[in-house]
C-alpha positions as CSV (number, residue, x, y, z in Angstrom):
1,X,83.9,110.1,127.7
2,X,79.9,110.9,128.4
3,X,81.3,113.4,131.0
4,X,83.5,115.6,128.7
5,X,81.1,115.5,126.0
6,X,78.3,116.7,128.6
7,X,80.9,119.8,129.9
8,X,81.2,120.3,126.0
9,X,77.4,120.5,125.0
10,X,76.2,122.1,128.8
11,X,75.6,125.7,129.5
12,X,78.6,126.5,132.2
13,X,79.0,129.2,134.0
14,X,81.5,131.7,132.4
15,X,83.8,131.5,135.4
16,X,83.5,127.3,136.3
17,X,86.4,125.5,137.4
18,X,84.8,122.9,134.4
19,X,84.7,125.7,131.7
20,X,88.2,126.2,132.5
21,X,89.2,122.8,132.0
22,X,87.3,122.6,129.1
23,X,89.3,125.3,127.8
24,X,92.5,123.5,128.1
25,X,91.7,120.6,126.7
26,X,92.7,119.9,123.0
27,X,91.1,120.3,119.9
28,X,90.7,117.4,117.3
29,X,93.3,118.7,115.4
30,X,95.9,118.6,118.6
31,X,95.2,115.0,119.1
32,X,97.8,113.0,117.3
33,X,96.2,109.6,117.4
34,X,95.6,107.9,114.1
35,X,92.2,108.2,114.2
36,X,92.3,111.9,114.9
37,X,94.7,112.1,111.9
38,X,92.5,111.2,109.6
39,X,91.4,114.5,109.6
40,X,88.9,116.2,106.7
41,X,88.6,112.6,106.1
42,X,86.7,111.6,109.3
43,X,84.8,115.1,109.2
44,X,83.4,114.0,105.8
45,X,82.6,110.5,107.2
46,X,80.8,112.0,110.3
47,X,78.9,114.6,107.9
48,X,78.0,111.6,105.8
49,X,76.2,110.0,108.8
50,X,74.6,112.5,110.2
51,X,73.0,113.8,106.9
52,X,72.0,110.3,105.7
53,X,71.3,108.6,110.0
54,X,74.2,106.0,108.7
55,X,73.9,103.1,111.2
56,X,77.0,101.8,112.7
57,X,77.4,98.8,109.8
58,X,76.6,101.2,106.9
59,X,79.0,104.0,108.1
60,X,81.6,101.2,108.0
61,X,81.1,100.1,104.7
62,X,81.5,103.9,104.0
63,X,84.6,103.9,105.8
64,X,86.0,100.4,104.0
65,X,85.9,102.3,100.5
66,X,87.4,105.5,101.8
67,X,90.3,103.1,103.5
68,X,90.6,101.3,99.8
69,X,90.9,104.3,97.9
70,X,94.5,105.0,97.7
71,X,94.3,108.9,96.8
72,X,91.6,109.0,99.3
73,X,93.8,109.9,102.5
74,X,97.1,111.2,100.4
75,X,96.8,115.0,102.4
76,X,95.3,113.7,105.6
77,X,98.3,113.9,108.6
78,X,98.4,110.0,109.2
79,X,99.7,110.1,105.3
80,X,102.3,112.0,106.6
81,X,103.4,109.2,109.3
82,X,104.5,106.9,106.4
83,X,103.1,103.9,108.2
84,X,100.8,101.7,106.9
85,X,100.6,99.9,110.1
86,X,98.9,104.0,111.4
87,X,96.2,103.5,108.7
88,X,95.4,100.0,110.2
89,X,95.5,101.4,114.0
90,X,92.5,104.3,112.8
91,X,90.3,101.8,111.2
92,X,90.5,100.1,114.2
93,X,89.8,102.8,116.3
94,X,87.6,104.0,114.0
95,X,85.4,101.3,114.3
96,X,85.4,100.9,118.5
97,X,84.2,105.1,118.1
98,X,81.7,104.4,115.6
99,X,80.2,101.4,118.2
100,X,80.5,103.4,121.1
101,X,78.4,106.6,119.5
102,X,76.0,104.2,118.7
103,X,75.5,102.5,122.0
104,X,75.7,105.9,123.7
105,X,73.0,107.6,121.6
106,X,70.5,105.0,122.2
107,X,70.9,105.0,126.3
108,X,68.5,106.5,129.1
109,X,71.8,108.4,129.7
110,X,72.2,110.6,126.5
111,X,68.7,111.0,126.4
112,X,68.3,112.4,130.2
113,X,71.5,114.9,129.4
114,X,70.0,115.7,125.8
115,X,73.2,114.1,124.5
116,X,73.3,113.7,120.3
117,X,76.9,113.2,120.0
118,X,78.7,112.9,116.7
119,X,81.5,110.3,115.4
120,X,83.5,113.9,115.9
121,X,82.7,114.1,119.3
122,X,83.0,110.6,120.4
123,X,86.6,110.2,118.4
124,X,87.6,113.9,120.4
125,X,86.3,112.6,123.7
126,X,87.7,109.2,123.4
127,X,91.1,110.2,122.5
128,X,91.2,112.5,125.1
129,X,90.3,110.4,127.7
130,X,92.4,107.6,126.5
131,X,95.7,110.2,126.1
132,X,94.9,112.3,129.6
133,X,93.3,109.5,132.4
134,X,94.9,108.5,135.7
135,X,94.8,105.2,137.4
136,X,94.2,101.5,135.7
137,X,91.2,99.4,134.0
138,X,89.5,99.2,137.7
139,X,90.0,103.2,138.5
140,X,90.1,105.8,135.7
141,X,90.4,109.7,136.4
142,X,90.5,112.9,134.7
143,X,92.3,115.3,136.8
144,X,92.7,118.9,136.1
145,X,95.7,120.4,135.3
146,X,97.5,116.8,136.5
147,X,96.3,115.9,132.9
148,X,99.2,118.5,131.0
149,X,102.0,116.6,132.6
150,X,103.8,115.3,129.5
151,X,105.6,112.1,129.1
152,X,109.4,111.5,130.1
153,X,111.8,108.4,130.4
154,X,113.5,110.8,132.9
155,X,110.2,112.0,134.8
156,X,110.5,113.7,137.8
157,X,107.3,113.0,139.3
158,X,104.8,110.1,140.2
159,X,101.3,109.6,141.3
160,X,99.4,107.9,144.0
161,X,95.5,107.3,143.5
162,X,93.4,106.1,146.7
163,X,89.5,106.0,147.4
164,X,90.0,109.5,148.6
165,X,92.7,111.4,147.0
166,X,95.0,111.9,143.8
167,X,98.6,113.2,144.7
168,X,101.5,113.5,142.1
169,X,104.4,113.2,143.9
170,X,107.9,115.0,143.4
171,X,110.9,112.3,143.4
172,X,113.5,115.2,143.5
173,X,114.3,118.6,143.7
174,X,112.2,120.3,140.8
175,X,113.7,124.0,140.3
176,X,111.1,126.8,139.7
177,X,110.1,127.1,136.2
178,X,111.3,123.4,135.5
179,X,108.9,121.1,133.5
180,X,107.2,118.1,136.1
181,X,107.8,115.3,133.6
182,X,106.0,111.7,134.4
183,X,106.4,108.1,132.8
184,X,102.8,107.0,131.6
185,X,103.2,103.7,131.4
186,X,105.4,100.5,131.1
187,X,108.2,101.0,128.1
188,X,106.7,100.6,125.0
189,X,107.7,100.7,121.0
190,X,107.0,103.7,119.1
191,X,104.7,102.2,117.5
192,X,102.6,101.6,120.6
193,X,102.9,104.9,122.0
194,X,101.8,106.5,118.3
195,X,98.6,104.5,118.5
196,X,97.9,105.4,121.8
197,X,98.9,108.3,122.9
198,X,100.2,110.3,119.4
199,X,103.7,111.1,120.1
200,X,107.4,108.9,119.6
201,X,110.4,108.7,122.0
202,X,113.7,109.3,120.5
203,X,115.8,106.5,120.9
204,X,113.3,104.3,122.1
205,X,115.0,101.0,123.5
206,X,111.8,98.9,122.7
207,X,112.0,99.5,119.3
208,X,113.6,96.6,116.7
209,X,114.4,97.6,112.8
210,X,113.4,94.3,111.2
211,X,114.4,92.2,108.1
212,X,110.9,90.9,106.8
213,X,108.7,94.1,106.2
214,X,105.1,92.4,105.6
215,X,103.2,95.9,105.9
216,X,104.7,97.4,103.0
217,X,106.5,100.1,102.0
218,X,108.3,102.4,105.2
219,X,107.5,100.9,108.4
220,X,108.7,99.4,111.4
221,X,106.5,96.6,113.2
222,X,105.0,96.7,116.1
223,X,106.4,93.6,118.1
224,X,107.9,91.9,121.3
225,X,109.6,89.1,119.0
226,X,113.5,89.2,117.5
227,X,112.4,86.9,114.6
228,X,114.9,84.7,112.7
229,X,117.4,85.9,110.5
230,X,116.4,84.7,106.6
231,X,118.6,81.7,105.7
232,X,122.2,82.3,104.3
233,X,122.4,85.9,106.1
234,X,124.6,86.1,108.6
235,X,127.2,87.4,110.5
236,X,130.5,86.0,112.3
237,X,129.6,86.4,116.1
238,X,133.1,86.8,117.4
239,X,134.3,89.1,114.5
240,X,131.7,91.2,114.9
241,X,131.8,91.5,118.7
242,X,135.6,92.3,118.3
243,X,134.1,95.2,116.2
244,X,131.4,96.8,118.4
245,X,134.1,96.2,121.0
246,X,136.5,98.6,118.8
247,X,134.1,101.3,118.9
248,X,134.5,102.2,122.5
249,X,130.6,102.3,123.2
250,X,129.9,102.3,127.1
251,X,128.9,99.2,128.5
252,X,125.6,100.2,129.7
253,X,124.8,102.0,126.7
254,X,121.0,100.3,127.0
255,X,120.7,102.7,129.7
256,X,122.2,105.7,128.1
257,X,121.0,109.4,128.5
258,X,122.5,110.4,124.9
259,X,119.6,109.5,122.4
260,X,122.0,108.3,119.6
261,X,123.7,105.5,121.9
262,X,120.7,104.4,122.5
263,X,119.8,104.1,118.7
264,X,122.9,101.9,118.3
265,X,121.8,99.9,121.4
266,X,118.6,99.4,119.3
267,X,120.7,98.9,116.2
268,X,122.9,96.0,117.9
269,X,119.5,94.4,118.9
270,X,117.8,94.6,115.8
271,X,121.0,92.4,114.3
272,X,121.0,89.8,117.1
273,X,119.4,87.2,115.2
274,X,121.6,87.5,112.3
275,X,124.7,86.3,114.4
276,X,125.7,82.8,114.3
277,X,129.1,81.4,115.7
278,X,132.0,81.3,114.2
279,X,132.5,77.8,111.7
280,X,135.9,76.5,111.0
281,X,138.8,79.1,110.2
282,X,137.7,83.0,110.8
283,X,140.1,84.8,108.3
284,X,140.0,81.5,105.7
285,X,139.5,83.8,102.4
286,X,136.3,81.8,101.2
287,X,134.8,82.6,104.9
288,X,135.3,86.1,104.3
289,X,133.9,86.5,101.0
290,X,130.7,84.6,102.2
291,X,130.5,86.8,105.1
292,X,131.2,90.1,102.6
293,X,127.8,88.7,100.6
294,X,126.2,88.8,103.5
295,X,126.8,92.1,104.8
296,X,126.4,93.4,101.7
297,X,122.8,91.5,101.6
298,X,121.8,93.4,104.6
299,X,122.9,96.4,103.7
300,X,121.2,96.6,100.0
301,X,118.2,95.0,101.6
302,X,118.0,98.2,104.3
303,X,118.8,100.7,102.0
304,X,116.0,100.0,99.9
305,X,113.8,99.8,103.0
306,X,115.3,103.7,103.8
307,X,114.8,104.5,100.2
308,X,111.1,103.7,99.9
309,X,110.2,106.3,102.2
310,X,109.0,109.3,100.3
311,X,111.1,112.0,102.2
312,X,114.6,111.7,103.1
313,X,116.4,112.2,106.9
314,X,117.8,115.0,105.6
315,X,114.0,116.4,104.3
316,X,112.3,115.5,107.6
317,X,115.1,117.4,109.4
318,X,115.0,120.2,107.6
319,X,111.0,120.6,107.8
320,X,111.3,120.1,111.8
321,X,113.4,123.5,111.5
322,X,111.6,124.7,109.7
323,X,108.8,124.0,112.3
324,X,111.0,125.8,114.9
325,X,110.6,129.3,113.4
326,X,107.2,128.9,112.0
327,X,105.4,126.2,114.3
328,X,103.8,123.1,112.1
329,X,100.4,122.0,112.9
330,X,100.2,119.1,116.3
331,X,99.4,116.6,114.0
332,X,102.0,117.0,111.3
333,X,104.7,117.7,113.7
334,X,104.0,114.4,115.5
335,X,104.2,112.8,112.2
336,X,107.4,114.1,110.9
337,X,108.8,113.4,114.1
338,X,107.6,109.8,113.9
339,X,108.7,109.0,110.6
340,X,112.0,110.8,111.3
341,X,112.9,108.4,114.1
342,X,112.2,105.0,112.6
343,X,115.1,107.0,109.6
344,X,117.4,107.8,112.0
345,X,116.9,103.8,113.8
346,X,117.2,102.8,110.2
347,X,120.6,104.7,109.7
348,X,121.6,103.1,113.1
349,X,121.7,99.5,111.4
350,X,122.7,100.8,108.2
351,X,126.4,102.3,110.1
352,X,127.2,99.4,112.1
353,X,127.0,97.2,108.8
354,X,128.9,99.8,107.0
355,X,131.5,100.1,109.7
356,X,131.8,96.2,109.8
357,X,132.4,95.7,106.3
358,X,135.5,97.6,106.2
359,X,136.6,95.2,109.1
360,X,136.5,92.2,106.2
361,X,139.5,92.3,104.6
């Protein structure tokens, strides 16, 4: 972080190998991590601290009314994510900037490299060494040109780090022209990689549509836990299995390449917990209609989940081609994109209990 705000405040040469990488770094604005996509509203925050020398505490307290006032980040782009759960993950990272600006301003460092870095910078510098390093908590690199390689389930090529050396590492053929793609880190939700690194995967197998949603409104949790299915909602194990069977799915559609099979695989997971095994007679009339309430639960229950989202699938599409003939902005792309999956996941559930109910008759 102190390095790439010192190549962004020093004098360079105009034809440095550093001003160069400089140059292809992003701007604020390209960043899609929550914090960055707060937007005018942490430029208004950092002007507020450096015109009035907020310490770390008061700035906070600044922040905590900004964060209360509900009209306050309407047209910022982490509004446009339609996750409250974003709007937690920038106040947190809000916070760990604010701290570290702090601690680095007051060191024998800043002061030696004439460093006076903003809560601008520091967010900008943070994110992009949080979204661009190499290597683990015990060795951290920024390496130019390396640091464009974009993220891939299918990547293409690896790295290898030693005391000496980085190499990134073809693991096949790579035609001319082809884009080297590289897996960043262990599977992760969406959610994860938003906070993170500012992008989604479509058809993300780590992702679970839940029942309970505690963080209001449109959102899917962040979490490594199938919770239990609310009492008196459920569905007929074997029926249902006869079902999916029905549909002619490939077995190992977990490890699908087609990005809608994968959604169902998420879809099947995210209705685990409501199975249960079958209990006396399986077409008994009164068995049915129970089970009938219960679909029918789920599906009212998930609908009005998909409804309180402010834009439809069909919205969200149509902006992202719109996008494709007159680019959108980083950060609102991201978002759009974002929001857009956890629809599409939603729609998932949504047609398997659809498709099951017409079994029930």
């Amino acid at each position: 972080m102190v390095w790439l705000l010192w190549l962004e405040q020093a004098a360079l040469p105009p034809h440095s190998m550093w001003r160069r990488f400089l140059e292809l770094q992003p701007t604020a604005r390209e960043l899609c991590v929550p914090l960055l996509m707060l937007g005018d509203a942490l430029s208004e925050l950092s002007e507020q601290q450096r015109a009035e020398q907020l310490d770390c505490d008061t700035l906070m307290d600044r922040a905590d009314d900004l964060f209360c006032d509900p009209d306050a980040l309407e047209h910022t782009p982490i509004s446009q994510l339609q996750c409250p759960a974003a709007v937690g993950h920038a106040w947190q990272a809000l916070e760990a900037a604010a701290e570290a600006q702090q601690r680095l301003n007051q060191t024998e460092l800043a002061r030696e490299l004439g460093l006076q870095a903003t809560l601008e910078d520091v967010a900008w510098a943070l994110a992009c060494a949080s979204t661009r390093q190499f290597g683990s908590e015990k060795c951290q690199l920024l390496v130019p040109m390396a640091d464009m390689v974009n993220h891939s389930v299918h990547a293409n090529v690896g790295y290898e780090i030693s005391s000496t050396r980085f190499e990134l590492r073809a693991w096949q053929a790579i035609p001319k022209g082809a884009e080297l793609l590289l897996r960043y880190t262990e599977p992760r939700s969406n959610a994860s990689w938003m906070k993170g690194y500012g992008f989604s995967v479509p058809g993300n197998l780590e992702d679970l549509v839940e029942w309970d949603d505690l963080e209001a409104d449109f959102v899917l949790r962040e979490t490594e836990e199938v919770q239990e299915a609310p009492p008196g909602v459920c569905i007929t194990a074997p029926r249902f299995h006869r079902y999916i069977a029905s549909l002619g799915l490939p077995e190992a559609i977990r490890w699908s390449s087609d990005v809608e099979e994968r959604r169902v695989a998420v879809a099947l997971r995210s209705l685990q917990p409501f199975l249960r095994p079958a209990e006396g007679a399986e077409g008994e009339a009164e068995a049915l209609e129970l089970e009938r309430r219960s679909v029918e639960a789920m599906r009212q229950h998930w609908q009005r989940l998909m409804g309180s989202a402010p834009t439809s699938i069909e919205e969200d599409e149509a902006m992202l081609a719109l996008g494709r003939v007159v680019p959108l902005a980083a950060q609102l792309q991201s978002a759009v994109t974002a929001r857009l999956e956890r629809k599409l996941l939603l729609r998932a559930v949504l047609s398997l209990l659809e498709g099951y109910d017409a079994t029930l008759t």
